[in-house]
SELUMLO-938643 format. One record per residue (C-alpha): x, y, z; residue number from 1. Coordinates in nm, 2 decimals, m for minus. Example, Ala and Ser with C-alpha at 12.3 -4.5 7.8 and 13.67 -1.06 7.14 Angstrom:
BEGIN
> 1.23, m0.45, 0.78, 1
> 1.37, m0.11, 0.71, 2
end
This chain:
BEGIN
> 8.78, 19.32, m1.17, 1
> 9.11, 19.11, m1.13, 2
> 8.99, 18.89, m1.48, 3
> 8.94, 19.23, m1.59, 4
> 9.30, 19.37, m1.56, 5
> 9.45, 19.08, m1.65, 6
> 9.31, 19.12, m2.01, 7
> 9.41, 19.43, m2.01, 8
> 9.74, 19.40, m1.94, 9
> 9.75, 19.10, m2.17, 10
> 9.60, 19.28, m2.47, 11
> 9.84, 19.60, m2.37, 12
> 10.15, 19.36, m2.39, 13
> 10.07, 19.24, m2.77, 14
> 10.02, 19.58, m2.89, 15
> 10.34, 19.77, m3.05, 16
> 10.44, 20.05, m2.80, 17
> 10.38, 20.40, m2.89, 18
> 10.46, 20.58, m2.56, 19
> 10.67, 20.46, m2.30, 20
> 10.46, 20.63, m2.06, 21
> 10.17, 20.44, m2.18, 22
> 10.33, 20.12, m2.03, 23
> 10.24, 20.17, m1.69, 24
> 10.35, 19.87, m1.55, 25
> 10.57, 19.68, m1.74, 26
> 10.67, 19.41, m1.49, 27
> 10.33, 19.30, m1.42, 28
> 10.22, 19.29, m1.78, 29
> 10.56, 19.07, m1.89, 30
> 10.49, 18.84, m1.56, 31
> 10.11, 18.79, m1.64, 32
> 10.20, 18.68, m2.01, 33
> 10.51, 18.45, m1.88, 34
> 10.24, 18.30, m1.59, 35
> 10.00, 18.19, m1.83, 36
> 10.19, 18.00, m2.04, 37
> 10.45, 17.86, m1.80, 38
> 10.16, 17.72, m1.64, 39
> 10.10, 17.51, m1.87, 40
> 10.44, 17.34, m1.78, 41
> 10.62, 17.16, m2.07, 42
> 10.33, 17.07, m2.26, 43
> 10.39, 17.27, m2.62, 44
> 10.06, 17.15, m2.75, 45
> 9.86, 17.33, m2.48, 46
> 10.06, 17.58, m2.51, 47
> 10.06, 17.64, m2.92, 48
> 9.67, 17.60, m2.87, 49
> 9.64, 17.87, m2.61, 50
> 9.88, 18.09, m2.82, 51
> 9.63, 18.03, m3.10, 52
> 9.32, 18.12, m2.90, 53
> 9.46, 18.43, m2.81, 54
> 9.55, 18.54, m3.21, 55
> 9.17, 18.46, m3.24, 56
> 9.07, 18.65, m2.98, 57
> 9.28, 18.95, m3.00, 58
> 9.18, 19.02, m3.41, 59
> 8.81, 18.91, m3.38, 60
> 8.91, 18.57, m3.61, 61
> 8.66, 18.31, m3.66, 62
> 9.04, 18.06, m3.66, 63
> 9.36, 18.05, m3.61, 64
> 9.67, 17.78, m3.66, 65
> 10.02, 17.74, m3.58, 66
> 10.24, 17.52, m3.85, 67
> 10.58, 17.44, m3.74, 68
> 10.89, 17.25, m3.94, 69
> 10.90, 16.90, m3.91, 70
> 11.11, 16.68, m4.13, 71
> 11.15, 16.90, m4.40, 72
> 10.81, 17.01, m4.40, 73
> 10.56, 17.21, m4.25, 74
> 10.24, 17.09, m4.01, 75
> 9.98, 17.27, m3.89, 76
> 10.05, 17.18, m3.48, 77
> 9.76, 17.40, m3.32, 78
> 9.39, 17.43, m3.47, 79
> 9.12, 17.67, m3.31, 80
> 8.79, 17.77, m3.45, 81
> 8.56, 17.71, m3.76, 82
> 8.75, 17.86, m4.03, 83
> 9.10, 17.72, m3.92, 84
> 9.30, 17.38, m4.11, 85
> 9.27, 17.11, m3.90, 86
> 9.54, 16.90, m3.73, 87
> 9.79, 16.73, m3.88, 88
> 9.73, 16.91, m4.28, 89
> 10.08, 16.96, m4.43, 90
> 10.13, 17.35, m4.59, 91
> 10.26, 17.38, m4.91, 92
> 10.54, 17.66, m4.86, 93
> 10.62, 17.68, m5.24, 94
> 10.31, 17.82, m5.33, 95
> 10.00, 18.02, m5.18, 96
> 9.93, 18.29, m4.96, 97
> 10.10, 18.10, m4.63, 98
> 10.36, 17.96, m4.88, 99
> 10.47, 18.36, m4.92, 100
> 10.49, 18.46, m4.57, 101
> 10.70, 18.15, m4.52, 102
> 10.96, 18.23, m4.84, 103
> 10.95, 18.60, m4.79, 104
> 10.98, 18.58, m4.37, 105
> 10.77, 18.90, m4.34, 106
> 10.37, 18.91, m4.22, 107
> 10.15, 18.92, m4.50, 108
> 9.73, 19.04, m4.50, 109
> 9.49, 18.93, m4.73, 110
> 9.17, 19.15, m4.70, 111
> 8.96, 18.94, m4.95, 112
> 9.05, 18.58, m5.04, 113
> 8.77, 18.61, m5.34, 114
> 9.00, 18.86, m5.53, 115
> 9.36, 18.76, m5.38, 116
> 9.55, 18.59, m5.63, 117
> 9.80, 18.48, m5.34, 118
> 9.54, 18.23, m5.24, 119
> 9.42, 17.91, m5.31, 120
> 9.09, 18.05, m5.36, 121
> 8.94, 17.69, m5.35, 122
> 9.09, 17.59, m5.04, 123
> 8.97, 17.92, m4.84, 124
> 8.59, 17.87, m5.00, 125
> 8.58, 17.49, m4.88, 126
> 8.65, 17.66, m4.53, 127
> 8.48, 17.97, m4.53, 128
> 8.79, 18.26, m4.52, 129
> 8.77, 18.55, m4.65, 130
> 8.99, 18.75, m4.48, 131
> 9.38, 18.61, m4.35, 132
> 9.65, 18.72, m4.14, 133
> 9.99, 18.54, m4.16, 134
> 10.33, 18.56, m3.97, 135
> 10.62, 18.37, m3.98, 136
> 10.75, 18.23, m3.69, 137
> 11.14, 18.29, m3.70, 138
> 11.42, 18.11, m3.51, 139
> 11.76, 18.29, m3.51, 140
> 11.72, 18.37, m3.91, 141
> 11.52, 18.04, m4.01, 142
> 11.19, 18.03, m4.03, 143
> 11.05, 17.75, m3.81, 144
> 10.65, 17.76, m3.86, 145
> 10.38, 18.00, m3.91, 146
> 10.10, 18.12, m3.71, 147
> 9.75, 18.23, m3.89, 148
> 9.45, 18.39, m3.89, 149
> 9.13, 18.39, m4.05, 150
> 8.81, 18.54, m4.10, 151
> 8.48, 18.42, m4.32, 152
> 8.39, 18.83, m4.30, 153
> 8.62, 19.05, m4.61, 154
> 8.82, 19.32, m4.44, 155
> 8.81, 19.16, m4.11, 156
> 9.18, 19.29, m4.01, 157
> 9.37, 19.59, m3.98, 158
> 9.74, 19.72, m3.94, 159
> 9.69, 19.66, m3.53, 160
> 9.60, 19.28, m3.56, 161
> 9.93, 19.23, m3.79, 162
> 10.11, 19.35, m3.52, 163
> 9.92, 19.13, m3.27, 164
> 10.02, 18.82, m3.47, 165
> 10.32, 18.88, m3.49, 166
> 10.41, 18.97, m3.14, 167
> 10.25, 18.62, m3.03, 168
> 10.49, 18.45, m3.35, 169
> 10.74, 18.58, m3.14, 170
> 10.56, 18.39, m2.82, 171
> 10.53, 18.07, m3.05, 172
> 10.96, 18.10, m3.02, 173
> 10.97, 18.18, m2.64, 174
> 10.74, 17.88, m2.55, 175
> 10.94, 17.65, m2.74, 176
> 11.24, 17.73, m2.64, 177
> 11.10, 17.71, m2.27, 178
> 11.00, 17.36, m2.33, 179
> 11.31, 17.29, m2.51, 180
> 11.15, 17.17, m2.88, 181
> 11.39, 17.36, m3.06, 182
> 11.57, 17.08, m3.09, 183
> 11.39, 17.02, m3.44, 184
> 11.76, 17.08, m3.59, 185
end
């Protein structure tokens, strides 16, 4: 029952508020987020996987990815699931689907990467997406990385899930700044 309520309250903290009355207990909930990645101390990698999990849990993706600013460039940092880049692959943020979300600074939704012309259409087919959520992951007003979803199913994501994402961007922001690596500037 405890795993149980833990979830909950963890899946109740990503979602946009509503009600205020429907936020029982907000203490708890902010104090079960903050435990489970300060846990994992100072180690960012850990910690931008775990935040990636999560994004792939919480919107039913088959991957997920967080690409951060590094030397004038972006890098994908975190890599979980099938359909997700893998370590290390640089993003190209003046073109594509990802490279809109980063230029425009506002989430972006693709429900069909066969008949998006945002995408690199060859790129998704080689690994099986069909579906993408994207969020830019914004430090004062620069935008610092990007955290991603994907799906192989069309449709996979809704209005909830983009808010999802973008709530745990925001976490991306909070865990660096915990661990002090926003000293990328």
């Amino acid at each position: 029952m405890r795993g149980n309520e833990t979830r909950e309250s963890l899946i109740l903290s990503l979602e946009p508020q509503t009600n205020v009355s429907e936020n029982i207990n907000p203490p708890a909930t902010s104090t079960t987020v903050q435990y489970e990645f300060n846990s994992l101390g100072s180690d960012l990698n850990a910690s931008l996987r775990l935040i990636s999990e999560r994004a792939r849990s919480l919107t039913r993706g088959t991957g997920a990815a967080i690409a951060l600013a590094h030397h004038g460039s972006m890098m994908c940092r975190a890599s979980v699931g099938s359909s997700a880049p893998a370590l290390g692959s640089r993003l190209d943020v003046n073109s594509g689907f990802s490279g809109e979300c980063v230029r425009g600074g506002l989430p972006l939704r693709c429900d069909d990467a066969e008949s998006d012309p945002r995408v690199d259409i060859d790129r998704c087919r080689q690994l099986g997406i069909r579906s993408i959520l994207a969020a830019p992951i914004q430090y004062q007003r620069e935008i610092i990385g990007l955290l991603e979803v994907f799906s192989t199913a069309p449709f996979a994501f809704d209005e909830g899930d983009v808010a999802v994402v973008e709530r745990l961007a925001q976490t991306v922001v909070l865990t660096m700044s915990h661990g002090s690596a926003l000293s990328f500037r």
